[in-house]
C-alpha positions in Angstrom: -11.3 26.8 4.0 -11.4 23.9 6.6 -12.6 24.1 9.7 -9.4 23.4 12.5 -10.2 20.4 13.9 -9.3 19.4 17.6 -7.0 17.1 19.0 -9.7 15.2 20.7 -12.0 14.9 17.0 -9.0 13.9 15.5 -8.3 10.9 17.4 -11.5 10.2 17.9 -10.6 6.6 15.9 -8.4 5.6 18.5 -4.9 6.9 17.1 -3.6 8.3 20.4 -0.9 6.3 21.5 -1.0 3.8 18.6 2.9 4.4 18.1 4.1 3.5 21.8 3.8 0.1 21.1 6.4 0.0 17.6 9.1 -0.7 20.0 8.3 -3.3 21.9 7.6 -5.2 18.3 4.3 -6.7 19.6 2.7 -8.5 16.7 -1.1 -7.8 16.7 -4.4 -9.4 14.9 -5.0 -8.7 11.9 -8.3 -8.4 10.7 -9.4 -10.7 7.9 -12.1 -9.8 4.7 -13.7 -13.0 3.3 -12.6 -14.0 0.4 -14.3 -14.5 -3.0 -16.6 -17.4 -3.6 -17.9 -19.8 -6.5 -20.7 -17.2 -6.8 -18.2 -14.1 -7.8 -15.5 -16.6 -9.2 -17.5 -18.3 -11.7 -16.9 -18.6 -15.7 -18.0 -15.2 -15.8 -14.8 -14.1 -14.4 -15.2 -12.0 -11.1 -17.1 -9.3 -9.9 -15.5 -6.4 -8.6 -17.0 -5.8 -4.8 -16.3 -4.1 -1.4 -16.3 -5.2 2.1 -19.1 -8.1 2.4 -22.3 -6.7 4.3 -21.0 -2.8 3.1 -23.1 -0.8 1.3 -21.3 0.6 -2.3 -19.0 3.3 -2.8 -20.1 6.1 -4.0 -18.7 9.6 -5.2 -20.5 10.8 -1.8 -18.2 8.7 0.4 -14.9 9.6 -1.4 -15.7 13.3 -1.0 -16.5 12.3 2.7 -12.8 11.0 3.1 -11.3 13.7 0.5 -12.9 16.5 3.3 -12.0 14.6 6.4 -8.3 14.0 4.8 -8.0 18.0 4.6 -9.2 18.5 7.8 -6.9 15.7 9.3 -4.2 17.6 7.3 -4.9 20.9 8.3 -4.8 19.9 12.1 -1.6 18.4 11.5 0.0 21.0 9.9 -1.5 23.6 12.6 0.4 21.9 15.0 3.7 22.0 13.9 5.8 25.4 14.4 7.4 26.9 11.7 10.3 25.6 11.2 8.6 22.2 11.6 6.1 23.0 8.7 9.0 24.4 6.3 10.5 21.1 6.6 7.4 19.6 6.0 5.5 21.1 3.4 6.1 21.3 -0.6 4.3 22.3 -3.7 2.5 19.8 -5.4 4.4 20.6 -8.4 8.0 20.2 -6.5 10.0 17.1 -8.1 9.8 15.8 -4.4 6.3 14.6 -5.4 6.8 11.8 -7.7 10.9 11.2 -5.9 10.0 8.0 -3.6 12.1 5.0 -2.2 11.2 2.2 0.0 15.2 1.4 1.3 16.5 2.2 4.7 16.9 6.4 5.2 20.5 5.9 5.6 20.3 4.7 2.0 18.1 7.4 0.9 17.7 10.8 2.4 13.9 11.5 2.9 12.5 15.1 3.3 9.5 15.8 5.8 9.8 15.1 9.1 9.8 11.7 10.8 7.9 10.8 13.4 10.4 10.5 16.1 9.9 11.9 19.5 13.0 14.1 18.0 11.2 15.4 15.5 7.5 15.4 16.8 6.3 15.7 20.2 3.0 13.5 21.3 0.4 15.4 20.2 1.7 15.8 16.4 2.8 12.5 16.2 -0.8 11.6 17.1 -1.8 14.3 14.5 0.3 12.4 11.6 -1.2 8.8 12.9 -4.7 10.3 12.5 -4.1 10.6 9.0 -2.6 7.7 8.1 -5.6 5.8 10.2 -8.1 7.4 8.1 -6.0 6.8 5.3 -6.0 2.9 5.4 -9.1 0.3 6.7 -8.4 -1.4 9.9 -6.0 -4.1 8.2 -4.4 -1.8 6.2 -2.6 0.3 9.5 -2.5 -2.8 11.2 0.0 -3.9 8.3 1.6 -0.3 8.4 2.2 -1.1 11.9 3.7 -4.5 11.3 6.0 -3.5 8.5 7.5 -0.6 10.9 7.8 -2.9 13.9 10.2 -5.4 11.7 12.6 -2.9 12.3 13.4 -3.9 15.3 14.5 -7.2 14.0 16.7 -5.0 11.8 18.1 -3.0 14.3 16.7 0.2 12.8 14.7 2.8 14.5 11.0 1.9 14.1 9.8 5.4 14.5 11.9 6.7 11.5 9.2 7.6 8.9 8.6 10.3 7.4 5.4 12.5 6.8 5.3 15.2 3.9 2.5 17.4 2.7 2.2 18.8 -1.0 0.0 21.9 -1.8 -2.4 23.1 0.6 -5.1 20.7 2.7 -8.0 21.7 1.4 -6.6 23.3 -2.1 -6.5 20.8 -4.8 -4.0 19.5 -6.0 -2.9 18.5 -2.7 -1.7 15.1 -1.2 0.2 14.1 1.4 3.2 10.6 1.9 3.5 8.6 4.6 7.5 7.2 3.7 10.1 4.6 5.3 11.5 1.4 5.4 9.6 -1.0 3.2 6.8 1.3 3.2 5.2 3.6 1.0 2.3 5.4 1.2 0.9 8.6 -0.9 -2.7 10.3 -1.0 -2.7 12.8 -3.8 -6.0 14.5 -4.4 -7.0 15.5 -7.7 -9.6 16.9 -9.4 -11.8 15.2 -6.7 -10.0 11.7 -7.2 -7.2 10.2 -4.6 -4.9 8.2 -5.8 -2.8 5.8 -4.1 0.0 4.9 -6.5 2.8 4.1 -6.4 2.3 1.7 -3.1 4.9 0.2 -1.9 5.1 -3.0 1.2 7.6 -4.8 2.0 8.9 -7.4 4.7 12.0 -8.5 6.1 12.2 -10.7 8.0 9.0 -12.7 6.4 8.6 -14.3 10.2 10.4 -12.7 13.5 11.7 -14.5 16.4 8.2 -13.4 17.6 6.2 -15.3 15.0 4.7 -12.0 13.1 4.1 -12.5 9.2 3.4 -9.2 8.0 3.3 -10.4 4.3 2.3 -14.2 4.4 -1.2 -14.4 2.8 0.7 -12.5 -0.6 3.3 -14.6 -0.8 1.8 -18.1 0.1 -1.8 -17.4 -2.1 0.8 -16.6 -4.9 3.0 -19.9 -4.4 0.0 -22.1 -4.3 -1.8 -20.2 -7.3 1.9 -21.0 -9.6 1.3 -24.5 -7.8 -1.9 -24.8 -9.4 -1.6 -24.0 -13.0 2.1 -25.4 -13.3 5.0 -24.4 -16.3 2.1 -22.1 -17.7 2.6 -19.9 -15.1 6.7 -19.9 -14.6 8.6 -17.3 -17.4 11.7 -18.0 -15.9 13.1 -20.7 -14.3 15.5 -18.1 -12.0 14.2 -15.3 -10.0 14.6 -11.8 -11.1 17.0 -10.1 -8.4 14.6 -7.1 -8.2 11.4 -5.4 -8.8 11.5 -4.4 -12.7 10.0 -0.9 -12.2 12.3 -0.3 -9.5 11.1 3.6 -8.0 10.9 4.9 -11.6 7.9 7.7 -11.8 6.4 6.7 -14.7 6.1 3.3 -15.9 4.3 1.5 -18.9 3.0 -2.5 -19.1 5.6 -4.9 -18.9 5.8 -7.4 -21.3 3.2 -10.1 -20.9 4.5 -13.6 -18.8 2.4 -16.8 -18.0 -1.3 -17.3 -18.1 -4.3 -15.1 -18.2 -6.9 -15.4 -15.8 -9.5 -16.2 -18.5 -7.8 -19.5 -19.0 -7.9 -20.6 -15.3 -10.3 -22.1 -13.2 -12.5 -20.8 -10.3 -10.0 -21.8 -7.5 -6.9 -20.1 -9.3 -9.3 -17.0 -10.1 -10.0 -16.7 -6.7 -6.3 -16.8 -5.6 -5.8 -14.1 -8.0 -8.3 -12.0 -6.2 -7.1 -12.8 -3.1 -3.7 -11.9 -3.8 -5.3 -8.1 -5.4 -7.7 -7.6 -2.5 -4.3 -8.3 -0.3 -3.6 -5.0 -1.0 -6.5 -3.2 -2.3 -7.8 -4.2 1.4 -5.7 -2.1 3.0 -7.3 0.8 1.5 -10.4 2.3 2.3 -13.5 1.0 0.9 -14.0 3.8 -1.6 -10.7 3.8 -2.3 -10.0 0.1 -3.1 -13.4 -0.1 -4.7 -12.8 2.5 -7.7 -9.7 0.2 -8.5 -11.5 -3.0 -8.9 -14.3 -1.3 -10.4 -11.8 0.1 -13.3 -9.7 -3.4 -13.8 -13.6 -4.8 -13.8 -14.0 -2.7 -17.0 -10.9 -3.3 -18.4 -11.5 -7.1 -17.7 -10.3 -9.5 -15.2 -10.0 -11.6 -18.0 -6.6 -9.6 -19.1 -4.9 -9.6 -15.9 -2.2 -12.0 -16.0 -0.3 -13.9 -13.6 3.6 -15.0 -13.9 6.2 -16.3 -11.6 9.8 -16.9 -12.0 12.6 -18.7 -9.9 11.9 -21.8 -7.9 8.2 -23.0 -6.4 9.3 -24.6 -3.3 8.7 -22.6 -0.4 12.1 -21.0 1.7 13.3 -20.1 -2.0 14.1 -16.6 -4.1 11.2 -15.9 -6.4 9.4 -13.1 -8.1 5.9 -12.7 -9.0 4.0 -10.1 -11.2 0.2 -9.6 -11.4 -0.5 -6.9 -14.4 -3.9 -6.0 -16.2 -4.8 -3.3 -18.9 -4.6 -0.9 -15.6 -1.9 -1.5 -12.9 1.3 -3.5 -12.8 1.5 -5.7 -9.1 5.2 -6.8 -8.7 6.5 -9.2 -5.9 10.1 -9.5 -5.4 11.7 -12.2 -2.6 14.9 -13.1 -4.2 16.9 -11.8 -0.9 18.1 -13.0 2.3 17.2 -16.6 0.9 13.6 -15.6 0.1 12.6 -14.2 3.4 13.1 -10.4 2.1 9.9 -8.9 0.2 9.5 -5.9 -1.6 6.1 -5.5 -3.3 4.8 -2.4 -5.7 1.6 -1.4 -6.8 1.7 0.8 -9.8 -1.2 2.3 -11.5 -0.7 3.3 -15.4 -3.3 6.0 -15.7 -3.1 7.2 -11.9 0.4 6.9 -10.1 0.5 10.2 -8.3 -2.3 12.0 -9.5 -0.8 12.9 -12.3 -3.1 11.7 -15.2 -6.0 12.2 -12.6 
């Protein structure tokens, strides 16, 4: 049993009022992680790490963020009435777990309850932020933020995300989904693990009137890495017109396409990691950590790297990043290349399921 938290310890980060400022689409500063060096990118291969100056993960800080999670949760859920936390809540064994989309939720009904002032009145949706804040380091909601905030652009209701809980806060198995528009999010806790998969960005436009890039360092560390290495790296001389995994729950390795990142140099190695900690960054340290430590064991020499479609920047292109444990796809082949969609998929983890 967790402890109810209150309104004031759970926004003790600074999530009250975070949300007021989606509409008015103002783009924000992202903070930045430095990037790996000659010393971690040698012939070697790289060395998984965590935030520079941080002290390691350990099993003692995921626990820390598995109990603070439930207590978040719980406070959440407290908050709501009951009709509110019918709509919300399912078992962790309901096929609503592993059913997930990242299109508009006109094009795909969504189950929870969004975060509109509808649907939530301040204090919950400050609840539900608090979560998510905990959920992701500081880049990682700023970039949650940004991705909602392009719907503006869109015309589309920035607020319309949806929150769900599985299970019981607390009680494992139990996660909870943070779902929209070109985002994705899920925290599934297991057996004393979380995992994160399937994790889902995307970005349209690529840059607003307002100059925001939600999405630029993936895209453009990608186009000069294919830059770099040349024909090696391009499978196919057309984009593919999607993500191959599409929202399927369960996927296996792809096939293997363009070079392996034991046969390129210490610059293109550290545009591979660059492009990995893109996203792993957005996670908590503990979090993003235990995946680099596992594709570390695996062997950063066995992740490959492929493009297909055109190099030159403003044109469609896909990109996929796979190694003996996760599959990173990156699809721009819409709107003229300014449309991204973006998965991470984990073969052993998506979900919890083979936690």
């Amino acid at each position: 049993m967790h402890k109810r938290i209150s309104r004031r310890d759970a926004l003790k980060a600074g999530a009250v009022g975070v949300l007021s400022g989606l509409a008015a689409c103002t783009p924000l500063a992202t903070p930045t992680r430095a990037l790996p060096t000659d010393e971690t990118l040698s012939t070697s291969l790289p060395v998984a790490s965590t935030t520079p100056g941080a002290a390691p993960a350990t099993d003692a800080d995921a626990s820390a963020l598995i109990n603070e999670l439930a207590d978040l949760a719980t406070h959440y859920l407290d908050s709501l009435d009951e009709k509110q936390r019918a709509n919300s809540m399912y078992p962790f064994n309901d096929p609503e777990l592993t059913r997930w989309h990242w299109t508009t939720p006109g094009a795909f009904r969504r189950h929870g309850l969004s975060i509109r002032e509808v649907d939530m009145d301040t204090g919950q949706r400050d609840a539900a932020m608090a979560i998510l804040q905990v959920s992701s380091s500081a880049s990682g909601l700023q970039k949650a933020l940004d991705i909602m905030s392009l719907q503006n652009d869109l015309g589309n209701d920035p607020n319309l995300y949806y929150v769900t809980v599985f299970g019981t806060p607390g009680v494992e198995p139990w996660g909870w989904r943070w779902e929209g528009h070109h985002l994705s999010r899920r925290f599934n806790i297991v057996n004393g693990k979380i995992s994160v998969t399937p994790f889902f960005l995307g970005a349209w436009p690529t840059v607003n009137n307002a100059g925001l890039k939600a999405m630029e360092r993936e895209e453009w560390a990608a186009r000069e890495l294919v830059t770099s290495i040349g024909e090696a790296a391009i499978f196919d001389p057309n984009t593919l017109t999607q993500h191959v995994t599409w929202n399927e729950a369960y996927v296996s390795p792809l096939e293997t396409v363009g070079v392996p990142m034991s046969s390129m140099n210490n610059d293109q190695q550290a545009l591979v990691m660059e492009i990995i900690h893109k996203y792993l960054d957005t996670l908590p340290d503990t979090i993003a950590a235990s995946h680099l430590d596992r594709a570390q064991a695996a062997g950063f020499e066995n992740i490959t790297f492929g493009w297909a479609g055109p190099t030159e920047a403003g044109r469609p292109y896909y990109y996929r990043l796979q190694g003996p444990t996760f599959l990173m796809e990156h699809d721009n082949s819409r709107n003229r290349g300014t449309h991204i969609h973006s998965v991470w998929r984990d073969f052993a983890e998506d979900f919890g399921l083979g936690s």
